[in-house]
N, C-alpha and C positions, 0 to 999 in steps of 0.2 A: 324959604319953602319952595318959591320958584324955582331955585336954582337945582333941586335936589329933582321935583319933579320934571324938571328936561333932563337931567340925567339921567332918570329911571325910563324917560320917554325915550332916550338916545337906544340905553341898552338894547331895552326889548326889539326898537328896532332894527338894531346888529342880530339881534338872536334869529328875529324873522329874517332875516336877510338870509344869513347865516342856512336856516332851515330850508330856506327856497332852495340854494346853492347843491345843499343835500339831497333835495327831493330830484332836483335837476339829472345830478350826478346817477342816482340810485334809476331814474328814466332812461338814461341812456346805457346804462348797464346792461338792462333788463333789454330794450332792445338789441342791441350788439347782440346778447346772448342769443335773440329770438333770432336775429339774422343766422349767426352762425347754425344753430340746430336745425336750419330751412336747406342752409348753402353745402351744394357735394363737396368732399373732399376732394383738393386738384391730385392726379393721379401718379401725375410727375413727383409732388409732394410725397406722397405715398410711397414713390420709390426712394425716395433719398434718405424717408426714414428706414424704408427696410435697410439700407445699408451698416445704420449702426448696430450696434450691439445689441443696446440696453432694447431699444423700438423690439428687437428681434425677437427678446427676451420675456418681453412684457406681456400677459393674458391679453384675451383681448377686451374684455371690460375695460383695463386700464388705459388699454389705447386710447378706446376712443374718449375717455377722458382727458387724454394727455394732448388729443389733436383739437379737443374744441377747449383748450387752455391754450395752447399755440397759437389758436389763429385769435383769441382775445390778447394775448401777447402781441401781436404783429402786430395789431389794428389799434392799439395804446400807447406802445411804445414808439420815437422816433428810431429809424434805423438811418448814420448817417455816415456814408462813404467819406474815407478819407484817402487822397491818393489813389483810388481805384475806384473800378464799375460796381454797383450794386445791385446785386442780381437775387431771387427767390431764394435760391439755396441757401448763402447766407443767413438770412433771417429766417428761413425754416429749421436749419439745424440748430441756430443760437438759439430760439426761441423752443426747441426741443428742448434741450440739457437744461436752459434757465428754469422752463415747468415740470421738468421732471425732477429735480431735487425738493421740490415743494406740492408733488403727487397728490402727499397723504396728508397735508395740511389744507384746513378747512376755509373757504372764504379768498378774499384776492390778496396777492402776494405782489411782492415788490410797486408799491402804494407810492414812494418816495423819488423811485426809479424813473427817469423819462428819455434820456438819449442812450444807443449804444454805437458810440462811434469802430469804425470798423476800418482797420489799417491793414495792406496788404501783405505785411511783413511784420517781421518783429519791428516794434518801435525803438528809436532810441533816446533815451532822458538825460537828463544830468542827473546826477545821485550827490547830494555835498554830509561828509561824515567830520565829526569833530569829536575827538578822545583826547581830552585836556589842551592843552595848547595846540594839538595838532589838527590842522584842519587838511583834508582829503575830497579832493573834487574831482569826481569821474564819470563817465558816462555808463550806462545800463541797459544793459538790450534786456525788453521787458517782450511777452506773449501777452500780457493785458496786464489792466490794472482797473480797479476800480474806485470810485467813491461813491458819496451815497447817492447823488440822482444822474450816476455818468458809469457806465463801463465801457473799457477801451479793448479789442480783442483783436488781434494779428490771425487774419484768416489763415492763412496757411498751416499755423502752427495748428487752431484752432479744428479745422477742414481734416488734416493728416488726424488730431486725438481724437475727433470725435467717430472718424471709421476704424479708429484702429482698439485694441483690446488690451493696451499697457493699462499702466497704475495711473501715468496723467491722463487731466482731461484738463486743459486750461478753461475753458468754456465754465464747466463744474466751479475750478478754485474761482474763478471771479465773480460767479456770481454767489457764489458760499458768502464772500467779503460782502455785497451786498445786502447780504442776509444779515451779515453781523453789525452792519451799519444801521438798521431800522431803530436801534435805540441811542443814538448818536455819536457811538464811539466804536471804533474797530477795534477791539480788544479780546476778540477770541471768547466773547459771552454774548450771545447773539439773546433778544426781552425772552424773558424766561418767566415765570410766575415766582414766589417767593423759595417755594420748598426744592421748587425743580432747580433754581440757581444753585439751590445751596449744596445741593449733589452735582450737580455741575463741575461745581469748583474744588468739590473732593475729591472726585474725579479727572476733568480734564483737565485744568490746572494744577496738579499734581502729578499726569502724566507730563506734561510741557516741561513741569523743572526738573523731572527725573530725564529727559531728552537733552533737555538743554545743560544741567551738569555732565552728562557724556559727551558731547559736544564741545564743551569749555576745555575738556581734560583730554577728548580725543581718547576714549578710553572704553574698552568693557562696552564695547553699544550692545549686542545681546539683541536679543527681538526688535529692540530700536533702529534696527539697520532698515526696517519694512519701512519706519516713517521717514525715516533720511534729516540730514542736517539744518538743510535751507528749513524745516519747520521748528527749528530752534530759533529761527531769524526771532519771533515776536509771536506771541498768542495768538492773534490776528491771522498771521502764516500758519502755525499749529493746527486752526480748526479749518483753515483753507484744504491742505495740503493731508490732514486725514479724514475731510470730507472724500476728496477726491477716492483715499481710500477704502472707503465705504459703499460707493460707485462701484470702483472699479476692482478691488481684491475685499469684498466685503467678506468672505470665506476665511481669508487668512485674517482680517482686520479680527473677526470673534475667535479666531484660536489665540493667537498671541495676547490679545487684548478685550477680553467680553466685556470688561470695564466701560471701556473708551464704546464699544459696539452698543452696549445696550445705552447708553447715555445717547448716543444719535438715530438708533430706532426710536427711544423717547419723544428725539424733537422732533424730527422729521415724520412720524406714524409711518414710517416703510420697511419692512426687515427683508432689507437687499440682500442678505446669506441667503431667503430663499427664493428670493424674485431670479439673483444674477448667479450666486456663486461667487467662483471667482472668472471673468471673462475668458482670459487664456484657456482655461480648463474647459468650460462649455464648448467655446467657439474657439478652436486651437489655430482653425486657419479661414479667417474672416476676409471675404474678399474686400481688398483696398481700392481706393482709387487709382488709377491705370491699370488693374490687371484686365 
């Protein structure tokens, strides 16, 4: 009987712990946020975002939600140089695109998330590939990569997509993958409720195999030319790689495909056909960095 009631004494005391931990957490929240809504906008910040597109694009209601979700992004996450200086810009634009892909969702996002390492270049990995007895080891020049509490991002690459008005945004695909990681596997089904998976997977995993047999065959790609190959790589890649284009060709993303479209206005709550268009078209000649 002893034995049972220090067990029952142990728990409750993990619970209360537990709770403290929460109410801590939930305190410093709530301050941060009070600091933020007190603190001006720095002005310099404000020009780096008029640079991109999407900042350009955006009402201004959603701005200024998207700038006091930035600076609670900065002020959470580590940001950590590797091989180079780390400077505002950096962490203002990453932390831009990271909170703008989760806009229209409610509550705090990337929860799991804690470092984004920042390389001044593309990185280079090893890759090791094995198709029956053959085993294949090669190196990868990657724009980023992510897992679930680490994103890796090649400024340059990152710096040139995020001013510019193409389909990529490497900034976007990596932290998409972070998205799809919140439920412990990268698998191109980022937690979904039960009914909403199950359209999901009627949907986007059926668009993926219909991609990925043209791809196998080299054959007939047809409006699959918009999503391109590399998102045949793996599911994972798939929802990366048509996030992106949802971002950034959200216009042509719903002609080709309103399937795939209304499936990520669902999860995201943002219907980028009328936020953005399509970039090119809007903003056909967007000033770059050096002009």
């Amino acid at each position: 009987m002893a034995y049972y009631l220090a067990l029952m004494e142990f728990i409750f005391a993990l619970m209360a712990l537990w709770l403290l931990w929460q109410a801590w957490q939930w305190y410093k929240r709530v301050r941060l946020m009070k600091w933020i809504e007190k603190e001006p906008f720095p002005q310099e910040w404000e020009a780096w975002l008029k640079r991109t597109p999407h900042y350009r694009l955006l009402p201004e209601q959603m701005r200024k939600r998207v700038k006091k979700s930035l600076r609670y992004f900065m002020e959470t996450k580590e940001f950590r140089p590797i091989k180079t200086e780390l400077d505002n810009e950096m962490k203002v634009i990453i932390s831009f695109y990271a909170c703008l892909i989760v806009l229209g969702r409610e509550g705090e996002c990337y929860g799991i998330l804690q470092t984004v390492l920042i390389y001044p270049n593309v990185v280079v990995a090893p890759r090791r590939e094995q198709n029956g007895w053959i085993v294949r080891e090669e190196e990868a020049l990657l724009e980023g990569e992510s897992s679930g509490d680490t994103v890796v991002i090649a400024w340059h690459e990152a710096r040139r997509d995020a001013y510019h008005t193409w389909p990529h945004n490497v900034i976007i695909h990596e932290f998409t993958h972070v998205l799809d990681f919140e439920d412990g596997a990268a698998d191109g089904v980022p937690p979904l409720m039960q009914r909403s998976r199950k359209e999901w997977l009627q949907v986007v995993s059926r668009r993926y195999e219909e991609l990925r047999e043209r791809a196998e065959e080299n054959r007939d790609w047809g409006e699959y030319r918009l999503i391109g190959a590399y998102a045949a790589t793996n599911e994972a890649e798939f929802f990366a790689v048509t996030t992106e284009l949802f971002f950034q060709r959200p216009a042509t993303l719903k002609k080709h495909f309103p399937d795939l479209y209304g499936e990520y206005r669902a999860y995201y709550h943002l219907d980028t056909a009328a936020l953005f268009g399509d970039l090119d078209r809007r903003l056909p000649r967007w000033p770059q960095p050096g002009d």
